[in-house]
C-alpha positions in Angstrom: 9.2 3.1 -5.0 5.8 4.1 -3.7 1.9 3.7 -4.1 1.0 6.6 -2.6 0.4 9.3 -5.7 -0.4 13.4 -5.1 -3.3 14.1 -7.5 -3.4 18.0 -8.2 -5.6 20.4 -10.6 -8.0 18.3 -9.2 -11.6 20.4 -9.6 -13.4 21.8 -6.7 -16.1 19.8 -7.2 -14.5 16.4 -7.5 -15.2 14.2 -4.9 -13.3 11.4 -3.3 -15.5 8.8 -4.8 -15.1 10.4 -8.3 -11.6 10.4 -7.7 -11.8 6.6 -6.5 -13.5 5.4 -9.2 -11.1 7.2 -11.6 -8.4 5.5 -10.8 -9.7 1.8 -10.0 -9.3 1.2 -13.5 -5.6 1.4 -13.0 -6.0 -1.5 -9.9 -6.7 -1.6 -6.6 -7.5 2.1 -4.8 -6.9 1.4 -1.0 -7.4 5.1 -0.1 -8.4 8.6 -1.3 -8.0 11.8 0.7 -9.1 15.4 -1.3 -7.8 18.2 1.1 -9.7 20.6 2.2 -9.7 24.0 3.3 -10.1 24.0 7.1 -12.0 27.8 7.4 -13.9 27.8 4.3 -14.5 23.7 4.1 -13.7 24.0 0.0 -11.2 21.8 -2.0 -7.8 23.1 -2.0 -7.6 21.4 -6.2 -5.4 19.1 -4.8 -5.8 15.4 -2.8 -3.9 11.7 -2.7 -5.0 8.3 -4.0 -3.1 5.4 -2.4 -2.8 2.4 -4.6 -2.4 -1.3 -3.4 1.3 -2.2 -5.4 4.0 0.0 -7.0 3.0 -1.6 -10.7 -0.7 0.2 -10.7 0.7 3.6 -9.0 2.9 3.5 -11.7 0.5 2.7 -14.7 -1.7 5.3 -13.1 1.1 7.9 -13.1 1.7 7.2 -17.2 -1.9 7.1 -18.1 -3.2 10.1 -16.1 -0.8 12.6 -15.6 -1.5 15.4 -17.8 -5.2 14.1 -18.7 -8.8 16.2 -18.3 -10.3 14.6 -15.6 -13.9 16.6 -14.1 -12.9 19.2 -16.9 -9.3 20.1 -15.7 -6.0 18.5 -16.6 -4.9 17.0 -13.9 -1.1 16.2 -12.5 -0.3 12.8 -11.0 3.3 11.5 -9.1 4.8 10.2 -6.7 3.7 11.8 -3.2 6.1 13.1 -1.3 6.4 12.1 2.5 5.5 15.0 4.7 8.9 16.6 6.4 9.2 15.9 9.8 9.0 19.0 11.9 10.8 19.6 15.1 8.4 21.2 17.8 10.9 21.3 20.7 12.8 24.3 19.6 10.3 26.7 20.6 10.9 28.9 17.8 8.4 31.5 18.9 8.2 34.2 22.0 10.4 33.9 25.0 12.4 30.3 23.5 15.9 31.2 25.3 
């Protein structure tokens, strides 16, 4: 299974403690990551909370998805690993 969980219509003004603090009552939060935008340094409404066991990712899943959390209703699963991307293959100007 997994423990990592993708937290999204999260709002811009949550922060990562918020968001920790949310979910410790589900267990154990190990990590939280809110992304952000790189240009304009605002939330992107979307971030990750990494659980310590399977059984309290899970129990978070079924008791948040779909709840108002910081006034929005939030959707919680499973994250999905990041594809791997192949960089050798040029891809761009002048790859042949």
């Amino acid at each position: 299974m997994g423990n990592k969980l993708y937290v999204g219509n999260l709002s811009y003004t949550t922060s990562e403690e918020n968001l920790s603090n949310y979910f410790s009552s589900y267990g154990t939060v190990t990590s939280t990551k809110i992304i952000f935008d790189r240009d304009s340094g605002k939330s992107k409404g979307f971030g990750f909370v990494e659980m310590s066991n399977d059984a309290e990712a899970n129990a978070a899943i079924q008791d948040t998805n779909g709840k108002e959390f910081d006034g929005r209703q939030i959707r919680v699963n499973l994250a999905m690993d990041k594809p791997h991307r192949d960089h050798s293959s040029g891809g761009g100007y002048g790859s042949w």
